[in-house]
N, C-alpha and C positions, 0 to 999 in steps of 0.2 A: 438170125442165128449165126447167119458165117460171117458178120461181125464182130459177134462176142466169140467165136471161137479164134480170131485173130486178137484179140483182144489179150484174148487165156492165151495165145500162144505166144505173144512179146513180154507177159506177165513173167511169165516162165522164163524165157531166156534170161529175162532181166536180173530174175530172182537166182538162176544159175549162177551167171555174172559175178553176181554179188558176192556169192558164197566162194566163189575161185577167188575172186579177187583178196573175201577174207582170208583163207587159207592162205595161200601165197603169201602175203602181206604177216600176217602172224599173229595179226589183231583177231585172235579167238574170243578175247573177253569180250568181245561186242555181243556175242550171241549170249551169252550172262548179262549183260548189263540190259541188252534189248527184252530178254526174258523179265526182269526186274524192275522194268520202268513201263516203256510204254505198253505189253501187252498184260501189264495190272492197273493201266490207265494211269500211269505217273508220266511227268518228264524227268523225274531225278529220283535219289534213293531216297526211302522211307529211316523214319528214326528208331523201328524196332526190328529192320531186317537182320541183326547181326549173326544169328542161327543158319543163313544163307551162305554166310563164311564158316572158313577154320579160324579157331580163336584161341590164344594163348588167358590161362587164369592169372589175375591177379589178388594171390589169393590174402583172404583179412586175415586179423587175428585176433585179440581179444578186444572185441566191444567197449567203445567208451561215448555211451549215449550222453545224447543233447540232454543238456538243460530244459524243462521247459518253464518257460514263464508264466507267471500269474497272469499276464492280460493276454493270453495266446489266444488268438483271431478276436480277441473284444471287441475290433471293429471291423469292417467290412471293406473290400473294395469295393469303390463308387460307380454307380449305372454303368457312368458315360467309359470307364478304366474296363470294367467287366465288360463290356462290348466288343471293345479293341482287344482285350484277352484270348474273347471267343472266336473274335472274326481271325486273329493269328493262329488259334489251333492250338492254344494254349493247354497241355495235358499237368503240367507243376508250376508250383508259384511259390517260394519258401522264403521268409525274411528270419534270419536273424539279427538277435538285435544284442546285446552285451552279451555275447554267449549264450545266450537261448534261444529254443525256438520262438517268436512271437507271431507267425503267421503261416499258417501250411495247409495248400488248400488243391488238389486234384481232379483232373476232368477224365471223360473218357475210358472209365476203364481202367486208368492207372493208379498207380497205389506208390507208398514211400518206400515199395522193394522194387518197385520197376524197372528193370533196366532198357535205355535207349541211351542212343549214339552222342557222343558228345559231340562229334565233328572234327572241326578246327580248333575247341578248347584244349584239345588233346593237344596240341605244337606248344601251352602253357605246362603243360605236365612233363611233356619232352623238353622245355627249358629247365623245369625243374630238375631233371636227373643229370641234367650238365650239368647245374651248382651240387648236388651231391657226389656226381665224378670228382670235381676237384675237390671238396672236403675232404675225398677216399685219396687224394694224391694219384688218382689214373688219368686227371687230367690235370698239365700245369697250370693254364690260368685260359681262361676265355681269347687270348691273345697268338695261343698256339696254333701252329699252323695246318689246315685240315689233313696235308701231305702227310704229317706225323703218321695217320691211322689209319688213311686211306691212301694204296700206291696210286691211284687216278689220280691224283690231286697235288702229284708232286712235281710235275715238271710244268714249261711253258705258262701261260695264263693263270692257268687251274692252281699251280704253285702260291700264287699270291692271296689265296682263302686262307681266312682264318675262321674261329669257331664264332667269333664276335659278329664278324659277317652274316654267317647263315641264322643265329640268332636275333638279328637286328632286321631281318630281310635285306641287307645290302650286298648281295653275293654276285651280283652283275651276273649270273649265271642264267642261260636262256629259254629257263624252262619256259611251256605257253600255256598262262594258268587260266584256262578258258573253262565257264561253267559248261558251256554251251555245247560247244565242239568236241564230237562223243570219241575224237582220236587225239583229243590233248591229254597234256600228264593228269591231270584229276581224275576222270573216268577210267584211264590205261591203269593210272594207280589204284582204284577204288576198286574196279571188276578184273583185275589181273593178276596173272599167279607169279610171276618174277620181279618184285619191284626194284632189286638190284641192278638187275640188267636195263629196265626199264631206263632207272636215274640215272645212270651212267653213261649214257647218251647224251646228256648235255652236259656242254661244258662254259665255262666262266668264257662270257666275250664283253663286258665291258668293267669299268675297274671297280673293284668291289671297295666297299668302305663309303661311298659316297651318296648315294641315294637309296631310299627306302623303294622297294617293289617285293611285292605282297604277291610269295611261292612257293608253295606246298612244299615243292620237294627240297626246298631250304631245310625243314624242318626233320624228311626222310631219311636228308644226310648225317643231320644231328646223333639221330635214331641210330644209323650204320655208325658211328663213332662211339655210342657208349656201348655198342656190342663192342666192338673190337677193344676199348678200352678196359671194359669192367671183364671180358669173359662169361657175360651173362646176357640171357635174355632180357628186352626191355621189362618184361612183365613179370619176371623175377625180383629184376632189382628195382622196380616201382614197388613191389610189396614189400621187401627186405627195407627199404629207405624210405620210403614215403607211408603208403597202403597201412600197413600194421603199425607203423608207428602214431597216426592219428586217429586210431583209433576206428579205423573204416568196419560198417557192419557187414554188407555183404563182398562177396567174390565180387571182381571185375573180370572183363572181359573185353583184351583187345585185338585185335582184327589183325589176320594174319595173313597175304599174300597165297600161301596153299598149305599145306598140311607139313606141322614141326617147321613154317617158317620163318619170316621174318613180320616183323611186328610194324602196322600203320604208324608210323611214326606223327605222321601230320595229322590222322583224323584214327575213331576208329575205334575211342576209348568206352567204351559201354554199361554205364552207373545209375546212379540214383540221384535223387535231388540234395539229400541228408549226406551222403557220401561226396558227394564234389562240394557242398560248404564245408566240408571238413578242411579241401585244401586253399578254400580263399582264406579260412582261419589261419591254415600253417602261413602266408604272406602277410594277412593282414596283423599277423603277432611278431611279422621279422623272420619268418623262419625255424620258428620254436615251437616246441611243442610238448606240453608236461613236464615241463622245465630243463627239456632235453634242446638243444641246438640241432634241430635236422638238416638244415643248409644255411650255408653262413652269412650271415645278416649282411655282410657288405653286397653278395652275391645279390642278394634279394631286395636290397632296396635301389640297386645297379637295374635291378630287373624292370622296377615297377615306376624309372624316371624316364625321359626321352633321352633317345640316344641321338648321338650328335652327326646330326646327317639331314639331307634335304629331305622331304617328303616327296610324295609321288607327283605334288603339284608344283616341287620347286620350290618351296617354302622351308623354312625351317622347322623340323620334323620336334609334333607337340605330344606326337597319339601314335608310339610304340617304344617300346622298350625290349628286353631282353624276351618278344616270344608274347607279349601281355599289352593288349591294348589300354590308352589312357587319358581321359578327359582331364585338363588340368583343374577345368572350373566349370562344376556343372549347377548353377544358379548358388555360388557360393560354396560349392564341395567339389575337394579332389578326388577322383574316381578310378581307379586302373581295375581292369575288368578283362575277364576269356569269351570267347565267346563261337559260335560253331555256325554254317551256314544255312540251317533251319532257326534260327532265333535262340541256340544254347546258350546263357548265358550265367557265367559267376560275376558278382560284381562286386566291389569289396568298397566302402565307405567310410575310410580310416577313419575323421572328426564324430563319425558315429554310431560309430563300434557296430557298421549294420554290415551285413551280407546275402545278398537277393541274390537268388537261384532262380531262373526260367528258362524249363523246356518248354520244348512243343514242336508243334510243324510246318511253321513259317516264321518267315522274317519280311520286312519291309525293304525296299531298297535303301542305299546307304546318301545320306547327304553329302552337302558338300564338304563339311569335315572327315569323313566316311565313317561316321559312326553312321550305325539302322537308325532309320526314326521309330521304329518301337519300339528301341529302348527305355526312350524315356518314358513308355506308357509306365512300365514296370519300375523304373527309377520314381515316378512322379506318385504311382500309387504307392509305394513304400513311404513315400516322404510326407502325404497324406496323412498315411494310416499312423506311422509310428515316429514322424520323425523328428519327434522332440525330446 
């Protein structure tokens, strides 16, 4: 007994400790993120928490439903594909195929109004509204300096950012993009109410323009540029330029730092299956949409080639572009594709007019090219199923 009471009493100090040190320190969000993870039995956040934040609408407007095709699910995905489906937690599975539906099939409960997290597809969506900035003329060209819009970013190191930079991930800027480590920018960003103050604490320490390194808050800075640019919320002007113009059915919903704030710029974006191939459409057609120009084709096909920079391994960088991941040659097909850190993924098929949509609730680690290896579960069962 006067063991365990020595036990309980260092437990305590410890636990005291802890909580001074949080306060002090000012990392509050840990007690939100610690609520939100491990004592619901996760290590990381869930794909339907977003009700757990404040959330700005992105609202639709008039519906312009899918096509669907005559052979829509005529065949099946196979044993060995449906496995690896289930064993990833797979809740959507959507192929389009020349502008129809040809395959749409859901687990779990969820449905084609579902909404969950898109993730890190959402830093695609945020490239997006930079090539609409500049179509509106509030931004000059991708080349412009980030000090334009942001005063951090004008003097010393930080002065030599451009918007090209943080769109390319080359912004030599030091943020620590750790899944892991629940006091790096992901988690501070994901469970915390300032993300301003947050970002602005790092700054550019090696030279930007030359190598790829894969960092959220590249994309957050994006996010604080078309505010100050446009005079609008992101979720405003996602629905005014994007959202309503294709046609999207339901409201979105993206993730906002605290209440009337500022908007997850890197992750955070909260949709449906049907509604995010609406925007591998807007790319995989250039940019167009209902024979309207929503962003300008040079912007978007800038977007979806490699940008000319090392990769992370030193190599000549094959697999990013403006914000959009990119297989040049995936058993014969070119592939640029979004994708989110549970397995979100849009993936667009220009030579086959297809676009595969999968949520769900994992992902595999990434290879040595850094695509996931489960990608091609859902690449490979599309190509199966419809791919001639």
């Amino acid at each position: 007994m006067r063991i365990l009471k020595k036990i309980g009493k260092w437990f305590l100090i410890i636990f005291v400790l802890l909580n001074i040190a949080i306060l002090v320190s000012g990392k509050t969000y840990l007690y939100k993120g610690v609520a939100n993870t491990y004592l619901k039995g996760r290590s990381g956040p869930a794909i339907d928490e977003y009700k757990i934040f404040e959330n700005r609408e992105v609202k639709a407007g008039t519906v312009k439903e899918w096509p669907v095709s005559k052979f829509d699910n005529s065949k099946s995905i196979s044993a060995e594909h449906l496995k690896q489906f289930t064993d990833m937690g797979t809740i959507a599975y959507l192929i389009i195929k020349n502008d129809s539906i040809i395959h749409e099939q859901y687990w779990d409960g969820f449905d084609a109004d579902s909404h969950t997290n898109s993730f890190s597809m959402a830093k695609s969506f945020t490239s997006m509204l930079i090539g609409a900035a500049i179509d509106d003329g509030k931004i000059k060209s991708v080349e412009e300096p980030v000090g334009d819009f942001l005063p951090e970013f004008k003097e010393g190191d930080n002065a030599k950012l451009t918007i090209k930079h943080l769109l390319t991930m080359s912004s030599g800027i030091n943020f620590d993009e750790d899944y892991v480590n629940p006091l790096a920018y992901p988690a501070a960003a994901y469970y915390g109410s300032d993300i301003k103050k947050l970002t602005y604490k790092y700054k550019v320490t090696e030279e930007p323009g030359k190598q790829f390194k894969y960092l959220s808050g590249n994309s957050e800075l994006l996010g604080f540029i078309i505010e100050k640019a446009t005079s609008k919320k992101l979720a405003d002007y996602f629905s005014e330029k994007i959202w309503q113009p294709i046609g999207a059915k339901n409201n979105a919903f993206w993730g906002l730092d605290h209440e009337d704030g500022m908007e997850k710029s890197y992750c955070c974006f909260n949709s449906n299956a049907r509604d995010f191939a609406r925007l591998g459409k807007l790319y995989l057609d250039s940019g167009k949409c209902n024979g309207k120009q929503l962003i300008d084709v040079d912007y978007v096909l800038n977007s979806i080639k490699p940008a000319e920079l090392l990769d992370d391994d030193g190599n000549k960088n094959q697999k990013y572009g403006y914000s959009w991941w990119l297989i040049p040659d995936y058993k014969g097909h070119r592939i640029f594709y979004a994708r989110g850190i549970l397995g979100q993924y849009i993936v667009c098929i220009p030579d086959k007019k297809v676009i595969v949509v999968r949520l769900g609730k994992k992902r595999e680690k990434r290879k040595d090219n850094n695509h996931p290896t489960d990608l091609n579960y859902y690449l490979d069962a599309a190509m199966e199923m419809y791919g001639n």
